[in-house]
C-alpha positions, 0 to 999 in steps of 0.5 A: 628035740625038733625046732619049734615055731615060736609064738609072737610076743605080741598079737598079730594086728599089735604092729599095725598100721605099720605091718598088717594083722593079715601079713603077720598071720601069713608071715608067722603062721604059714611062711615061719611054720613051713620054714621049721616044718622042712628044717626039722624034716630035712634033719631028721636022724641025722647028726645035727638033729637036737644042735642048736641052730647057730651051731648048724648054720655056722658051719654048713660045709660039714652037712651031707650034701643031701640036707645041705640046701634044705638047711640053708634055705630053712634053717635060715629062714627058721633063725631068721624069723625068730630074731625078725619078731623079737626086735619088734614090738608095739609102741616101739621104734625111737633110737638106741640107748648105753652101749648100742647107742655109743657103738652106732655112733663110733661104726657109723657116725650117728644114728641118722647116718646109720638108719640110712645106711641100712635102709639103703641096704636092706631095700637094694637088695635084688630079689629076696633076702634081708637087711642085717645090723651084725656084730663080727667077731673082733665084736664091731658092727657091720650092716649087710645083706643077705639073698634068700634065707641065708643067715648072718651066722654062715659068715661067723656074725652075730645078727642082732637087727634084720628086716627081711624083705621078702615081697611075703613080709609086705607086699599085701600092704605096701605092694612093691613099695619095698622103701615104704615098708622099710620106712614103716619098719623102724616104727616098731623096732624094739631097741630094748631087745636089740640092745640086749642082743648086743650086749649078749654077742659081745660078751 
């Protein structure tokens, strides 16, 4: 079964004033959907064609090499994209609670000095990529990026919070002020489904 794009939980000027309804409309619709278009034609007839994206991105070393990029760059950015608009929603933003809220603590010290970290990480990241809040597999947090539309899943993580700070997701807003986008970003980050993918990654 060919990957589908998934409808946005939310309509597309939901996030404003913090994301616009022209960028979400272009991110969603013409980045996102391009992104499955080329991963669905690049798997076409092959073995991987119905796996589910974790599992091809997981181990990208055993695809042909006439597909690999092609699902590294798309596949990527197909996974990417779907995790990006589940963990925002309107109204949201605030802090974690439970189990998230007390593993933050532990990994970083507080919520402050997690916020920091990432944000500092996810806006240095030279050219094209995305900030990632990841659990590992001893079930730890980490904070890391990653360049272009590569995935948390090919180092064997599981990603439960990323910003992508691709000049596409904010510059028709925010121009090259990436820190102010980032900034804006936590604003709608919706830390019940995050908190729900914590708990999912560490079962």
């Amino acid at each position: 079964m060919a990957f589908e794009l998934p409808a946005l939980p939310y309509a597309y000027n939901a996030l404003e004033p913090h994301i616009d309804e022209e960028t979400m409309r272009l991110h969603h619709g013409k980045h996102h959907q391009g992104y499955t278009n080329n991963l669905n034609a690049a798997l076409t007839n092959s073995a991987w064609e119905g796996k589910s994206i974790e599992v091809i991105l997981s181990d990208l070393s055993v695809l042909p090499e006439t597909i690999r990029a092609a699902v590294r760059n798309n596949g990527g950015g197909y996974a990417n994209h779907c995790l990006f608009w589940e963990t925002m929603a309107p109204n949201a933003g605030g802090e974690p609670t439970d189990a998230l809220a007390q593993a933050i603590q532990t990994t970083f010290g507080s919520f402050t000095q997690f916020k920091e970290l990432f944000q500092k990480t996810a806006t240095s990241q030279f050219g094209s990529g995305w900030g990632w809040l990841v659990v590992d597999g001893d079930k730890k947090l980490k904070v890391y990026s990653t360049p272009n539309q590569d995935s948390p899943y090919m180092q064997g993580h599981t990603p439960i919070l990323g910003l992508d700070v691709w000049e596409h997701a904010y510059y028709k807003k925010y121009g090259p002020a990436r820190a102010e986008y980032a900034s804006h970003w936590w604003n709608v980050v919706n830390w019940a489904v995050v908190a729900k993918n914590y708990d999912a990654a560490c079962r």
